[in-house]
MOPAC internal coordinates of N, CA, C and O (Angstrom, degrees):
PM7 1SCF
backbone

  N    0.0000 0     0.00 0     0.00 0    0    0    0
  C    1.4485 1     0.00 0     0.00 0    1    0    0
  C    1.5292 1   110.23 1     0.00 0    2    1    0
  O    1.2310 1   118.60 1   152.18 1    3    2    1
  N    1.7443 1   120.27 1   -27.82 1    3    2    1
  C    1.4860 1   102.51 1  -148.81 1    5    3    2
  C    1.8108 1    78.62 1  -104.17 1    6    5    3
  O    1.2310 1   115.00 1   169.52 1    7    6    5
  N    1.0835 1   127.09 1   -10.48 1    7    6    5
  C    1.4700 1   123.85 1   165.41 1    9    7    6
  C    1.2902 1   117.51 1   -65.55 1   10    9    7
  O    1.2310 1   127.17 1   131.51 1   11   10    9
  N    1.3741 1   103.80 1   -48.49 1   11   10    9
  C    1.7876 1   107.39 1   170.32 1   13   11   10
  C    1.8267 1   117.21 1   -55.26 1   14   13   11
  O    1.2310 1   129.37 1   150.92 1   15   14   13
  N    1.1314 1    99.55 1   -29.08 1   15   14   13
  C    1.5989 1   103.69 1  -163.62 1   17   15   14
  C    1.4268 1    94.83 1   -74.10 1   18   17   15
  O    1.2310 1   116.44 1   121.08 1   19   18   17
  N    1.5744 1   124.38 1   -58.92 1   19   18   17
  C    1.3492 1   139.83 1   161.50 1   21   19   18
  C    1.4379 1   108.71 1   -21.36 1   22   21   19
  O    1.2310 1   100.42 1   112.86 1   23   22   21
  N    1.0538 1   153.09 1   -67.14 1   23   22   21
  C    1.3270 1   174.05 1   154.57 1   25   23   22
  C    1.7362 1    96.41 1   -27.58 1   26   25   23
  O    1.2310 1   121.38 1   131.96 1   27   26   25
  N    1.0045 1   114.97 1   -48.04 1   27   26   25
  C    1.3177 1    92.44 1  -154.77 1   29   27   26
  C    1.7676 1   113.25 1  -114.28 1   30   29   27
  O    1.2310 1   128.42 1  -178.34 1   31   30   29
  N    1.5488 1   101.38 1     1.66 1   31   30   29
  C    1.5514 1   144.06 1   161.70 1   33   31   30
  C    1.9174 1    92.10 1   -68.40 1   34   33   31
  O    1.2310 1   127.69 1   114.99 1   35   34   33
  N    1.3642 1   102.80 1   -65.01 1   35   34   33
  C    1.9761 1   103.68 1  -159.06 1   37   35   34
  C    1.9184 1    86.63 1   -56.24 1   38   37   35
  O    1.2310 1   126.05 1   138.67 1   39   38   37
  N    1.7014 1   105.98 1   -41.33 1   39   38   37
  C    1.5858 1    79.61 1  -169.13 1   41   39   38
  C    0.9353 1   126.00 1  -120.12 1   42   41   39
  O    1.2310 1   115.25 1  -127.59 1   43   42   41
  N    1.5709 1   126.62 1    52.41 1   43   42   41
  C    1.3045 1   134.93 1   121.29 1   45   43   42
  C    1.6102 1   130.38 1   -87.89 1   46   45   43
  O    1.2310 1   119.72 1   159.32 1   47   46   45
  N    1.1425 1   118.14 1   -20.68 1   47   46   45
  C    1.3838 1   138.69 1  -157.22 1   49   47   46
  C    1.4853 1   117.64 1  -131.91 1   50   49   47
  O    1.2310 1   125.65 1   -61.48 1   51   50   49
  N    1.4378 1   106.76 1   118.52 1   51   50   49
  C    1.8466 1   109.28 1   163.55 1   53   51   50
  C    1.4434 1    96.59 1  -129.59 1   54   53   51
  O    1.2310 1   132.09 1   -47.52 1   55   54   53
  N    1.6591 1    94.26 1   132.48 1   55   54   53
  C    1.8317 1    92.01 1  -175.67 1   57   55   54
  C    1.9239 1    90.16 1  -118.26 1   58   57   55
  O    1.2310 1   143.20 1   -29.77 1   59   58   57
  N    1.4913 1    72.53 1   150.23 1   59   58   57
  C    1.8294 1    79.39 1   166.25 1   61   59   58
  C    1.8979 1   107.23 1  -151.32 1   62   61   59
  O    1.2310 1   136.81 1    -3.92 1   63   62   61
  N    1.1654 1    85.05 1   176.08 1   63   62   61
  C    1.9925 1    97.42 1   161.52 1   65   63   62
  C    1.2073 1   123.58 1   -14.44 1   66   65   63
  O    1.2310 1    95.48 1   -72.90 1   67   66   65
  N    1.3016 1   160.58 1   107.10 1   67   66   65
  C    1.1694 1   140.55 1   159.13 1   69   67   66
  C    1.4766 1   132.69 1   -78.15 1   70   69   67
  O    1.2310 1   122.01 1   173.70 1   71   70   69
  N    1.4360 1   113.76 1    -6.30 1   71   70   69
  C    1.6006 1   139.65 1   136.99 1   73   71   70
  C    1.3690 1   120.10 1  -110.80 1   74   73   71
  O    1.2310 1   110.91 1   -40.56 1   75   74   73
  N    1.1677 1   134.71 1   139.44 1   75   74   73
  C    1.4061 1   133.71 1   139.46 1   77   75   74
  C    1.6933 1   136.64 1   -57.79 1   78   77   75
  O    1.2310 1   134.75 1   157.88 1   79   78   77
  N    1.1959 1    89.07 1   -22.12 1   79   78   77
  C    1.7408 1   115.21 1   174.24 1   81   79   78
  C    2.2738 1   118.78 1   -51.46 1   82   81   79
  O    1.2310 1   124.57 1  -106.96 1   83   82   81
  N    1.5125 1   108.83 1    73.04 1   83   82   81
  C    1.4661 1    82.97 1  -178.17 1   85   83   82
  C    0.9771 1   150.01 1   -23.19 1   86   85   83
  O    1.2310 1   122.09 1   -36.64 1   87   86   85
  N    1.9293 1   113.61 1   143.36 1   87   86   85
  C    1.3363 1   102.33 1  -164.68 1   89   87   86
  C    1.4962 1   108.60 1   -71.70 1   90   89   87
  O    1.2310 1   103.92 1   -14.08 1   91   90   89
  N    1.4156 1   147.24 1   165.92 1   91   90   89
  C    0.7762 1   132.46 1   149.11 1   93   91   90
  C    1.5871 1   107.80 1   110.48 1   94   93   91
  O    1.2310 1   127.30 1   170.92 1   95   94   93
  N    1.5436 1   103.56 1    -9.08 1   95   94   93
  C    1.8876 1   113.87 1   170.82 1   97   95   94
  C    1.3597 1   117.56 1   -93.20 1   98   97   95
  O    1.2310 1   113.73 1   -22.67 1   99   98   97
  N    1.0556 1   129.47 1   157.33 1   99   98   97
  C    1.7897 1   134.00 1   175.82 1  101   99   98
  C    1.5390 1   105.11 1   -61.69 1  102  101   99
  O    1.2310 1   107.55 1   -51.17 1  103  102  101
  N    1.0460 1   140.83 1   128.83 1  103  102  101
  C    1.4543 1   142.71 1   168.00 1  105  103  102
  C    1.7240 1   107.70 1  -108.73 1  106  105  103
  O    1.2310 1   118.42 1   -22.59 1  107  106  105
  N    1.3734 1   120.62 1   157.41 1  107  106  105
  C    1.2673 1   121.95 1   153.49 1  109  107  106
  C    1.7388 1    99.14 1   -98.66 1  110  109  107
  O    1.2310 1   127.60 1   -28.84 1  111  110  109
  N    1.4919 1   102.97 1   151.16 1  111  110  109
  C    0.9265 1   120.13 1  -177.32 1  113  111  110
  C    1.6757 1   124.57 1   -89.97 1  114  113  111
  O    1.2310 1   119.13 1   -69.33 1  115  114  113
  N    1.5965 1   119.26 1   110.67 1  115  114  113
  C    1.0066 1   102.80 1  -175.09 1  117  115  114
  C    1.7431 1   144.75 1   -33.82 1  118  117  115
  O    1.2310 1   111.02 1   -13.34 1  119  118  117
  N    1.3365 1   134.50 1   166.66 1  119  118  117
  C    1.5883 1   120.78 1  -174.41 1  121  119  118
  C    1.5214 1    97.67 1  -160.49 1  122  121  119
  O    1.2310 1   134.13 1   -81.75 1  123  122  121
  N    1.2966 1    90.28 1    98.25 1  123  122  121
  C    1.4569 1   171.86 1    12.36 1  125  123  122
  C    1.1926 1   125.91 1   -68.56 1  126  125  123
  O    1.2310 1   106.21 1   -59.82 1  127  126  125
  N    1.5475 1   143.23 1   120.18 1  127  126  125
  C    1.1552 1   126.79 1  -148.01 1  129  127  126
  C    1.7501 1    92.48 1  -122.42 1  130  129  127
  O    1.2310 1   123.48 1   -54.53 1  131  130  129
  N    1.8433 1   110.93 1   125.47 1  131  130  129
  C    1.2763 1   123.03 1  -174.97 1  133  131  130
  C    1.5271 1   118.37 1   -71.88 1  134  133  131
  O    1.2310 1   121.34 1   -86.11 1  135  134  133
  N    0.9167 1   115.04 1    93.89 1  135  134  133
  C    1.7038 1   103.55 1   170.89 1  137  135  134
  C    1.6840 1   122.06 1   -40.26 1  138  137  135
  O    1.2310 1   109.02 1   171.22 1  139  138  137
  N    0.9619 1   138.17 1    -8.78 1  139  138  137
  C    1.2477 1   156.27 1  -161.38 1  141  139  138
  C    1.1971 1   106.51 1  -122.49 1  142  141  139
  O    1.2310 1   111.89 1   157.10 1  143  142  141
  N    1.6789 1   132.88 1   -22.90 1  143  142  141
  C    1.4079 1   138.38 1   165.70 1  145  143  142
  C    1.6956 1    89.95 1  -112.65 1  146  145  143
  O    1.2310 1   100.66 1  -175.71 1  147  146  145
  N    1.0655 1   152.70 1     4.29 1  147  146  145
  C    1.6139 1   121.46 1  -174.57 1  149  147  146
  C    1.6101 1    97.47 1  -138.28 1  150  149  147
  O    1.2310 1   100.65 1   -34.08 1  151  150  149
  N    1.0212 1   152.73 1   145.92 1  151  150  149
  C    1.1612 1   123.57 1   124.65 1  153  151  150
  C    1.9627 1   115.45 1  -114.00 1  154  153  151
  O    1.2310 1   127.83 1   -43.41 1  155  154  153
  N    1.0889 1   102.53 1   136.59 1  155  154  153
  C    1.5174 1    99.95 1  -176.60 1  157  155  154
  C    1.6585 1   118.15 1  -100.71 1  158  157  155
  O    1.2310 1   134.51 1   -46.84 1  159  158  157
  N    1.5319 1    89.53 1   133.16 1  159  158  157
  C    1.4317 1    95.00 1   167.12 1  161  159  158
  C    1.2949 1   139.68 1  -138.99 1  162  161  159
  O    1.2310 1   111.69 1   -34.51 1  163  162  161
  N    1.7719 1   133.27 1   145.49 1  163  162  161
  C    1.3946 1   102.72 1  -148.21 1  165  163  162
  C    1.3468 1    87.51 1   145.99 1  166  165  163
  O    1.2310 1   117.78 1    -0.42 1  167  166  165
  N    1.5061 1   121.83 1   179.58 1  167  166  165
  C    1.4432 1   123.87 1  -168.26 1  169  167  166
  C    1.3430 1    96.20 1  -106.28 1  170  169  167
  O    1.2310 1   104.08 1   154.74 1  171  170  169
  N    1.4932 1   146.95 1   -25.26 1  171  170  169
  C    1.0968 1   141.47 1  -140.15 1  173  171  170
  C    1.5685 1   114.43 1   -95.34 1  174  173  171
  O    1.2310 1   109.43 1   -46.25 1  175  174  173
  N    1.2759 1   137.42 1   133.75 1  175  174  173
  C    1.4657 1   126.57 1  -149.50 1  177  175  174
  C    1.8768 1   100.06 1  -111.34 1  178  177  175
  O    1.2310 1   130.24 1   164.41 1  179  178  177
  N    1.4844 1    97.85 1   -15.59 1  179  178  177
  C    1.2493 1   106.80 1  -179.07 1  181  179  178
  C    1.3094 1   134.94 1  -141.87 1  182  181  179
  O    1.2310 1   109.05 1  -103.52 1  183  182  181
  N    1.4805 1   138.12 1    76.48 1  183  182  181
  C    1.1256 1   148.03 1  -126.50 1  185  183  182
  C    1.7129 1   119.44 1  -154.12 1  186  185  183
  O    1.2310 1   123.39 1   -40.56 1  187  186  185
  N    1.4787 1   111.10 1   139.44 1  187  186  185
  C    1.0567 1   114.06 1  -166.39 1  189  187  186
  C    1.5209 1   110.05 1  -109.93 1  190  189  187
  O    1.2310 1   120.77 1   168.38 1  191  190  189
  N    1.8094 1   116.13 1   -11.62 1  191  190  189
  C    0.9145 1    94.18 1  -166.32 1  193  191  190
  C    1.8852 1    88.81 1  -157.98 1  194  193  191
  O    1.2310 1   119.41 1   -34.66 1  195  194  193
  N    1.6167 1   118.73 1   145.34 1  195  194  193
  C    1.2530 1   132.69 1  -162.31 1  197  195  194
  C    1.0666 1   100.24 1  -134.27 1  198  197  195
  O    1.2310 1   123.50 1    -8.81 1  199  198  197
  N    1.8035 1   110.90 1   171.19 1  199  198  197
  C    1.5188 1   122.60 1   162.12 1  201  199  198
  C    1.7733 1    95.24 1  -122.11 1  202  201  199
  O    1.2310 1   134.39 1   -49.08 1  203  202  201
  N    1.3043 1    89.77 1   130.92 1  203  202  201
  C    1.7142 1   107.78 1  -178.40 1  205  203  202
  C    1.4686 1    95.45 1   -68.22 1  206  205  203
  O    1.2310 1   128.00 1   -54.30 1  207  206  205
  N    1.2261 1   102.20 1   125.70 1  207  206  205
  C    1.4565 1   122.95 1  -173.25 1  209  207  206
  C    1.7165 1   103.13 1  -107.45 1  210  209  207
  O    1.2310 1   118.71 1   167.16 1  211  210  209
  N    1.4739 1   120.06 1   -12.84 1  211  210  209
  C    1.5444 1   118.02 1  -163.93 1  213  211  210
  C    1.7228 1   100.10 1  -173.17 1  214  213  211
  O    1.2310 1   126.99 1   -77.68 1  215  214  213
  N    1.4795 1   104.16 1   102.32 1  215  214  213
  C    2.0322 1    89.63 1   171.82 1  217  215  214
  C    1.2207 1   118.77 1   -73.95 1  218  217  215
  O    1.2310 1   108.76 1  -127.68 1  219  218  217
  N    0.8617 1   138.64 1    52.32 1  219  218  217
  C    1.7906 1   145.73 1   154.64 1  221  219  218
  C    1.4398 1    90.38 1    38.04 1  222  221  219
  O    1.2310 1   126.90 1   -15.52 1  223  222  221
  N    1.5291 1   104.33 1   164.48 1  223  222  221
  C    1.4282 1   129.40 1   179.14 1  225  223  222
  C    1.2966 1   114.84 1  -108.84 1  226  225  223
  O    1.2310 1   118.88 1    -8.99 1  227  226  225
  N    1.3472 1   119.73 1   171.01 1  227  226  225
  C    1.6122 1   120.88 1   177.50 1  229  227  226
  C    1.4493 1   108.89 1  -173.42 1  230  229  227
  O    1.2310 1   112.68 1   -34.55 1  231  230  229
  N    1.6500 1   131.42 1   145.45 1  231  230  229
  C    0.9806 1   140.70 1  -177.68 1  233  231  230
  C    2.1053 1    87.75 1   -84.56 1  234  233  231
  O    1.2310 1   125.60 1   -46.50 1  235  234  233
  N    1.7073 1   106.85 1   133.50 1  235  234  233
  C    1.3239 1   123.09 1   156.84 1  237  235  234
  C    1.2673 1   106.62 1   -79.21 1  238  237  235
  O    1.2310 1   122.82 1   142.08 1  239  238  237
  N    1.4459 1   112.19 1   -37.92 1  239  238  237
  C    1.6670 1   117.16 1  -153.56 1  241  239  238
  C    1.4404 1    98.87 1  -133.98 1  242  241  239
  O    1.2310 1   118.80 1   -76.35 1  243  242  241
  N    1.1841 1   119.90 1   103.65 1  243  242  241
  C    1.7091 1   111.73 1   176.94 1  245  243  242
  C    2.1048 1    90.15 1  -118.88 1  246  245  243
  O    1.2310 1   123.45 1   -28.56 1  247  246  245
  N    1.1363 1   111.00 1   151.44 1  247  246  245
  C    1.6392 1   132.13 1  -143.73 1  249  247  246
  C    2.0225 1    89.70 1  -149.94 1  250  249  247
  O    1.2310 1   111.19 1  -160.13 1  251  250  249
  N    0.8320 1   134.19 1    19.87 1  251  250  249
  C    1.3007 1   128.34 1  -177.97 1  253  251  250
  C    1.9476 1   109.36 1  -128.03 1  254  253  251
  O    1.2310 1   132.64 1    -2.04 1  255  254  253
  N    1.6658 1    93.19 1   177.96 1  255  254  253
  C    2.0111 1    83.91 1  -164.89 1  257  255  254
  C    0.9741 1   104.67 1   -61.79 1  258  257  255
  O    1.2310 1   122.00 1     3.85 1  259  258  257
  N    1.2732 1   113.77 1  -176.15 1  259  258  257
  C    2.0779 1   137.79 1  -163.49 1  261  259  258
  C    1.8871 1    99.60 1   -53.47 1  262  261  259
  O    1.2310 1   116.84 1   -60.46 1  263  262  261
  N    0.8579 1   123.62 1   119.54 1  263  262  261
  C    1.3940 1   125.54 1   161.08 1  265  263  262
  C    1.9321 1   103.82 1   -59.66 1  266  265  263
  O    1.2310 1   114.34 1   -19.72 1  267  266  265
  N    1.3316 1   128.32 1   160.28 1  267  266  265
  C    1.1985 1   144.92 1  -152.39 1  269  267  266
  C    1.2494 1   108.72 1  -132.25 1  270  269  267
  O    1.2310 1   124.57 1   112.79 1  271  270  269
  N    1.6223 1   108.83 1   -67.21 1  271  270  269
  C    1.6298 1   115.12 1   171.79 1  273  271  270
  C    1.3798 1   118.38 1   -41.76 1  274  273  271
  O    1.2310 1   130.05 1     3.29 1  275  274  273
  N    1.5941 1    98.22 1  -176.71 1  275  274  273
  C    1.3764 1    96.72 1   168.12 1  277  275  274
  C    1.9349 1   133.45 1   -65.35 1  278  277  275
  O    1.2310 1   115.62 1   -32.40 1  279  278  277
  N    1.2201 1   125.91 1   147.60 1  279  278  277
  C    1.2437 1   107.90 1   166.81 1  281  279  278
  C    1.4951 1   147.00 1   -62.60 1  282  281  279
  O    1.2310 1   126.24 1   162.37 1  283  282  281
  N    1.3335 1   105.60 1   -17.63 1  283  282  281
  C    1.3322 1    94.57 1   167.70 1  285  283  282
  C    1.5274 1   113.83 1   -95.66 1  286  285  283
  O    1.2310 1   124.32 1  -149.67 1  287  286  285
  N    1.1075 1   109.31 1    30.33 1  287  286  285
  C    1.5780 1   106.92 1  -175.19 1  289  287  286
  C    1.5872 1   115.55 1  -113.55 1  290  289  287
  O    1.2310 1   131.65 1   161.48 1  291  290  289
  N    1.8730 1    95.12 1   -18.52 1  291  290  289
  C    2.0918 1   116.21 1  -178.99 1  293  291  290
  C    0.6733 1    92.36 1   -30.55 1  294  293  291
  O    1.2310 1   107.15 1    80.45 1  295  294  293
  N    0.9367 1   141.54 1   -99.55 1  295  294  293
  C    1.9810 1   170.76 1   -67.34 1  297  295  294
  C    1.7244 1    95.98 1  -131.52 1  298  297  295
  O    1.2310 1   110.05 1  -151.64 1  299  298  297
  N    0.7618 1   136.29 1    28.36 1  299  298  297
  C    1.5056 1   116.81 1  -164.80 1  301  299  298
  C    1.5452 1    86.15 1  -132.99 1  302  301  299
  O    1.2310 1   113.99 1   -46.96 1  303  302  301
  N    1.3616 1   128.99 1   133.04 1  303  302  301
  C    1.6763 1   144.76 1  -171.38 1  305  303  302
  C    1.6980 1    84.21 1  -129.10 1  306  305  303
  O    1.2310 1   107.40 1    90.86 1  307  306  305
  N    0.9427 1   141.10 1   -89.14 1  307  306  305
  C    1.5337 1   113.99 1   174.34 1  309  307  306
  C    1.6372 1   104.95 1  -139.11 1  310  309  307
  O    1.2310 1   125.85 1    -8.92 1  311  310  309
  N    1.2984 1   106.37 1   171.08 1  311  310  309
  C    1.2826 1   112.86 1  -155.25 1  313  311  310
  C    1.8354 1   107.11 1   -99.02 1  314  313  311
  O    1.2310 1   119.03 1   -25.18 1  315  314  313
  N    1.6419 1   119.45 1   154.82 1  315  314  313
  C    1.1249 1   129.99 1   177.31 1  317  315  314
  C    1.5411 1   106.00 1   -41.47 1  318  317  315
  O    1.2310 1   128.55 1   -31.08 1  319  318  317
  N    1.4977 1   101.13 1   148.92 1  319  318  317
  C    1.3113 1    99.60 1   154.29 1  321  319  318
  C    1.7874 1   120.57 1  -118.60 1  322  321  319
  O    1.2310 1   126.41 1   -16.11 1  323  322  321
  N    1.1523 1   105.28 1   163.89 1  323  322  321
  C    1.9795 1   106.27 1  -152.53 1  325  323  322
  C    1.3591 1    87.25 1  -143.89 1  326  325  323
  O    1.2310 1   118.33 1   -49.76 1  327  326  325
  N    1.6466 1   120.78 1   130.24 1  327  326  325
  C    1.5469 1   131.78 1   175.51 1  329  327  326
  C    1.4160 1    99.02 1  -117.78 1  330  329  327
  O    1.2310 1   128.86 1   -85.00 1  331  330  329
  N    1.5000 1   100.54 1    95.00 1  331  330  329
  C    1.3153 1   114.87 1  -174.14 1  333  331  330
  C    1.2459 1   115.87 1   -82.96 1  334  333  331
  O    1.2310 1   112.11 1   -53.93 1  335  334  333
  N    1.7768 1   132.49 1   126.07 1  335  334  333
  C    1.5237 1   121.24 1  -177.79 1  337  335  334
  C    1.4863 1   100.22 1  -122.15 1  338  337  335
  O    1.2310 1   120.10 1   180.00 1  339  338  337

């Protein structure tokens, strides 16, 4: 079974990076900022600028029916994380 799943995971799905940006560098924070690409965490309620704590994931290659949502949101397997101060 877990060979089959493997198999059929490689061909629907290529995941990669969802930033290129190291983890562990100061980022500015996008504006408009995607809940579905960011999630922030941290005490700060209002902030322009983080250290990427996690480069999020993302399907390159998704192989399954019509997505519905919005488009820039398909591709997103889970979202960045941002240590906002």
């Amino acid at each position: 079974v877990l060979r089959d799943t493997s198999k059929v995971l490689q061909r629907l799905f290529e995941i990669g990076k969802l930033t290129n940006q190291p983890e562990g560098e100061t980022m500015e924070l996008p504006n408009p900022l995607s809940a579905s690409h960011w999630r922030l965490i941290g005490s700060a309620t209002q902030a322009r600028f983080g250290t990427l704590v996690h480069s999020g994931w993302k399907a390159n290659k998704v192989a399954v029916p019509q997505w519905t949502g919005r488009s820039e949101d398909a591709l997103v397997i889970a979202p960045a994380e941002v240590e906002v101060r």
